[in-house]
C-alpha positions, 0 to 999 in steps of 0.5 A: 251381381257387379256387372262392372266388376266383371272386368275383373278376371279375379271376381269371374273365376270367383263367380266360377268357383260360386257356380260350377260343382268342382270348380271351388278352387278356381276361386283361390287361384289367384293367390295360391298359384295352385294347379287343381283338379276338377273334383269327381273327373278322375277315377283312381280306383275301378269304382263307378257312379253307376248300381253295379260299380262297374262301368257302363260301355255303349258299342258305336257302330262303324258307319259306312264311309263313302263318297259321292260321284262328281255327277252328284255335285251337278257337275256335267259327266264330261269334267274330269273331276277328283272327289276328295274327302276335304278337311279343314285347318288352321293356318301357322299364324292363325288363331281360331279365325284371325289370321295374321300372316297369310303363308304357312310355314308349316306346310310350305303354303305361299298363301291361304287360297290354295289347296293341299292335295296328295301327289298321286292324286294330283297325278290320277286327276292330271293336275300340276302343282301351282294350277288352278282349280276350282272347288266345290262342296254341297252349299258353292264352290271357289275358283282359282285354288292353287294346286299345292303338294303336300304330306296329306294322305291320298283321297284327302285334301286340307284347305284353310278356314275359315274361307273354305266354309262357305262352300259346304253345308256342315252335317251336325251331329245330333246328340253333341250339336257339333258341327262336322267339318274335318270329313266333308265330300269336295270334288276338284277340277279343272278351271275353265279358261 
């Protein structure tokens, strides 16, 4: 192998075509301009890979979804807190973790430290929109998260990552090795102070 050659985006999806079953015409792309499709990834007809012909369909049983209490994250029964099922996401201008303007135009979000919560669970847990809160997951917790209203669904919440990972654990499915981080348990109260 020319690992100076490799440089070369032409000379890597040679190697592709060289390498990866289905992946032949990759090779040629640069000069037949040609989109393709990864040969043996579309059945046209109700034929299967399989001794019988027939598809093979494996039931996944639903698992029971449920939330922790706020005493579960160590917190004294005394704080008013909202356990919410938290997801992440990407900001307008961000792509996977470089973030290159801090608003989200999308959303109507000022800045990146803040968190998007329903209205009426803004209202259930008596938070106003611009507070501070702070929020804590399994692995720490963040503190002066700006409360802000948005079209997210009650009992969720959505905060931005890459900075909002550091305050949970992320359970990793064990057949795939991908890491869950779209249905994590928080719990949301009030800053002290």
């Amino acid at each position: 192998m020319d690992w100076q050659q490799l440089q070369d985006t032409r000379y890597v999806r040679q190697l592709i075509a060289q390498t990866i079953p289905g992946y032949e015409e990759i090779g040629a792309i640069d000069d037949t301009k040609a989109e393709f499709t990864i040969s043996g990834r579309i059945l046209t007809e109700p034929q299967f890979p399989t001794p019988s012909g027939k598809a093979t369909l494996f039931p996944t049983p639903l698992p029971t979804l449920t939330l922790p209490q706020p005493q579960d994250f160590g917190l004294e029964e005394s704080v008013n807190g909202l356990v919410l099922t938290l997801m992440t996401g990407r900001s307008y201008s961000q792509h996977n973790t470089v973030v290159y303007k801090s608003g989200d135009q999308y959303r109507g979000i000022p800045h990146r430290h803040c968190i998007l919560l329903n209205r009426l669970d803004a209202a259930q847990a008596g938070f106003k929109e611009h507070q501070r809160v702070t929020v804590q997951g399994d692995a720490g917790k963040l503190e002066q998260i700006e409360v802000i209203y948005g079209a997210v669904r009650a009992g969720a919440a959505l905060m931005f990552y890459p900075e909002v990972n550091e305050i949970f654990k992320a359970k990793t499915e064990v057949r795939s090795g991908t890491p869950a981080f779209k249905r994590v348990p928080v719990v949301v109260y009030k800053d002290k102070g």
